[in-house]
N, C-alpha and C positions, 0 to 999 in steps of 0.2 A: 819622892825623888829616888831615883835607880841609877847605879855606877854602872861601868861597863870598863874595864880594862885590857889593855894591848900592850905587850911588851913585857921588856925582862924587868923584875925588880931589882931595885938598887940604881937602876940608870936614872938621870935627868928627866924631872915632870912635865910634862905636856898635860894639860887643859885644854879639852877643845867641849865648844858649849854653845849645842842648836839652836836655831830660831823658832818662833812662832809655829804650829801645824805641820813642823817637820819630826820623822823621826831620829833619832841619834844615829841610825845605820848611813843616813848620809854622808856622816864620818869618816867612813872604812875606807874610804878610794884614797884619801886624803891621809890616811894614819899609815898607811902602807908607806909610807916615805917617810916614815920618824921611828918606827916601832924596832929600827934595827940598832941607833942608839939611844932612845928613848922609851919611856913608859909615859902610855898615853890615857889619860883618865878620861871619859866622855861620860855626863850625867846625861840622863832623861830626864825634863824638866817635869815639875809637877805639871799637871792635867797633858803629860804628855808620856806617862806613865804605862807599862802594858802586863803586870804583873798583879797589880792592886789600882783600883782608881784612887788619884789624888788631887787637888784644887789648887791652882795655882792662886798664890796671894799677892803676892807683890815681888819684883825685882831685890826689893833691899833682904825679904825673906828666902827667895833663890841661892842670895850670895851668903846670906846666914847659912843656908845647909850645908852647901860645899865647902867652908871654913871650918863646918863643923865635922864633918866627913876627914878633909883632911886632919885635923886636929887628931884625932882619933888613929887614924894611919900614920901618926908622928911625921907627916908633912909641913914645915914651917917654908919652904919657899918652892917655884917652883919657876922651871927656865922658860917657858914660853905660855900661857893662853891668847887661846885661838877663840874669838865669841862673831857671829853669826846674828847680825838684827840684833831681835831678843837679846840673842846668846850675847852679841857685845856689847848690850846695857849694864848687865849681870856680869861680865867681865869686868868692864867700867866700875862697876860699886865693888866688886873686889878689890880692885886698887885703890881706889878711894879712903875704905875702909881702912886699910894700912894693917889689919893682921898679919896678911901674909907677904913673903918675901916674892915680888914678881922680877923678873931679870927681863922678860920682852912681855909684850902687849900687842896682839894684833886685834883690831877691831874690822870689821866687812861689815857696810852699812848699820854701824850702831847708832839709834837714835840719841842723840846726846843736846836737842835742843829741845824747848816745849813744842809741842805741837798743838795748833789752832782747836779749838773747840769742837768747832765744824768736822774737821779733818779727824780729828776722834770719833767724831759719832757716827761718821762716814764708813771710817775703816772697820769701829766693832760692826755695824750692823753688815759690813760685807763679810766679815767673818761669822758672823754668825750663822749668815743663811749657808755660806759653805759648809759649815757643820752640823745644819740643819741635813740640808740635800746630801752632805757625805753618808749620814745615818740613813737616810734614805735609799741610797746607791742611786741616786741621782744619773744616770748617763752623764749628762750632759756635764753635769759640773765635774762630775769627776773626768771627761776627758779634757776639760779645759785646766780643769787643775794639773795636772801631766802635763799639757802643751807648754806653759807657760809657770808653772812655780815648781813641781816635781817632777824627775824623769820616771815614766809609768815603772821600771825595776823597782822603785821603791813602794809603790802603792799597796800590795798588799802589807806591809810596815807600816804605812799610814793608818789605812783601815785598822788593822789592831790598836792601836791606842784610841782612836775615834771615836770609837763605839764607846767608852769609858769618860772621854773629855765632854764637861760640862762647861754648858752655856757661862756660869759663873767663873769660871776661869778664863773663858776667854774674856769677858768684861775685863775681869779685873787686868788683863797681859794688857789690854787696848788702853786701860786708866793710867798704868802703869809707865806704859812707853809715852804716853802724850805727858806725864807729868817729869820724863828723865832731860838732867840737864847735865852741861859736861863739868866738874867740878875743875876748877879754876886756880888751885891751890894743890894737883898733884906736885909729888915729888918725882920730876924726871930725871935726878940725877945718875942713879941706880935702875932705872927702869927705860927702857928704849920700847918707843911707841910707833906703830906701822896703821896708817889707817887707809882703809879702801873702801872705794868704790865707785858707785857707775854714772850714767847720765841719764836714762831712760827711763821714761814711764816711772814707777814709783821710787825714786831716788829723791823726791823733795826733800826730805828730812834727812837723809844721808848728807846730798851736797851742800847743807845747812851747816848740818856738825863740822864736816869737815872742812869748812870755811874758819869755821870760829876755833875747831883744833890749832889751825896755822896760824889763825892770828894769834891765839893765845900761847901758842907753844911751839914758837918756830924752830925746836932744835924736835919736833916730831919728824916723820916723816909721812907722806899723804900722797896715796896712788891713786889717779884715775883711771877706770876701765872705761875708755870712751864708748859710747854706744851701749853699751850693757847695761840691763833690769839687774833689778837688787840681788847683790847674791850671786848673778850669774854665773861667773867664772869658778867661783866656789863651786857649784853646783853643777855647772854644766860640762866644766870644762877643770874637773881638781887636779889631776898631774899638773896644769901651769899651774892654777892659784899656790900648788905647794912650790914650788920650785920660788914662784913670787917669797915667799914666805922662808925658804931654806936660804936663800942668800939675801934675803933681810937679816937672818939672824948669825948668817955666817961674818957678814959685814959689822956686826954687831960685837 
């Protein structure tokens, strides 16, 4: 795992924590709207590393790092993360956990129910060939991957980590999310929760979570982006999703 930091020290911590096959530079549109009173910490997830190759294990060892990361940087709370897919499983088990002090929680498409069997073996094996064909320079996949998951500015970012990400990581990100559930027993009195997301195409497991967020925890709050694939407005569209997020936390 790899930090990356924006902002002045000594300000309020921001947590922001990528998805799946993305790199953390997808961040930067998005930190640009916090970095003026906040310090904003962005990890590179293991197997999505660009420095050293590293093997992603498991969610619960993601959220081990960065506790320990913080711990080390005398970080005991921190005013907002921001987790992305992936990134809001591993947000989710940071709170869970109850090490650290969180004050908001925004989740974008965190899978927080099990996911079917099927739907698991479904999902590794299409990530795999992705990252098969991205070692490859595939044309084809890689301009569908741009159309539809990354905007092409980021692509050569991708490619750097890619060439480094093992098969065995992605296994395990795919075992990982199909086994995350939303823990039921959080402490929201201290912590205010924002959950988002979309309706299209792979949003199964999103509007799943976020079903069972509101039933179980009706003082959350849960934004739908009608029409929009996982992620999108984060991704495609980050001046709104932050502004979404700046006065979640200003109301907050």
């Amino acid at each position: 795992m790899e930090f990356h930091i924006q902002g002045q020290f000594g300000n309020p911590v921001i947590l922001m924590i990528h998805g799946v096959m993305t790199p953390y530079e997808i961040m930067l549109p998005i930190t640009e709207h916090f970095t003026d009173k906040y310090r904003v910490i962005i990890p590179a997830l293991d197997g999505h590393t660009k420095r050293e190759p590293s093997t992603f294990i498991s969610i619960e060892n993601e959220a081990k790092k960065i506790e320990n990361y913080l711990k080390e940087k005398d970080i005991s709370e921190i005013f907002c993360v921001c987790g992305f897919s992936l990134g809001g499983a591993i947000a989710h088990k940071l709170l869970s956990r109850g090490n650290i002090m969180i004050h908001n929680i925004v989740l974008d498409g965190a899978p927080l129910v099990k996911s079917p069997t099927l739907l698991t073996r479904i999902m590794t094996s299409n990530y795999l060939d992705i990252l098969r064909k991205s070692k490859a320079r595939d044309k084809k996949t890689l301009d569908n991957f741009c159309r539809h998951f990354l905007p092409e500015c980021y692509l050569p970012h991708y490619l750097e980590f890619i060439d480094k990400m093992s098969e065995e990581s992605i296994i395990n990100i795919l075992d990982s999310v199909g086994d995350s559930t939303l823990d039921t027993n959080l402490d929201l009195i201290e912590t205010n929760l924002l959950y988002l997301h979309g309706t299209k195409m792979n949003e199964y497991l999103s509007k799943k979570s976020a079903n069972v967020i509101a039933k179980v925890y009706p003082e959350a709050t849960v934004v739908c982006f009608k029409g929009d694939t996982h992620c999108q407005c984060a991704i495609y569209e980050p001046d709104d999703w932050a502004q979404v997020v700046l006065d979640f936390i200003s109301r907050t």
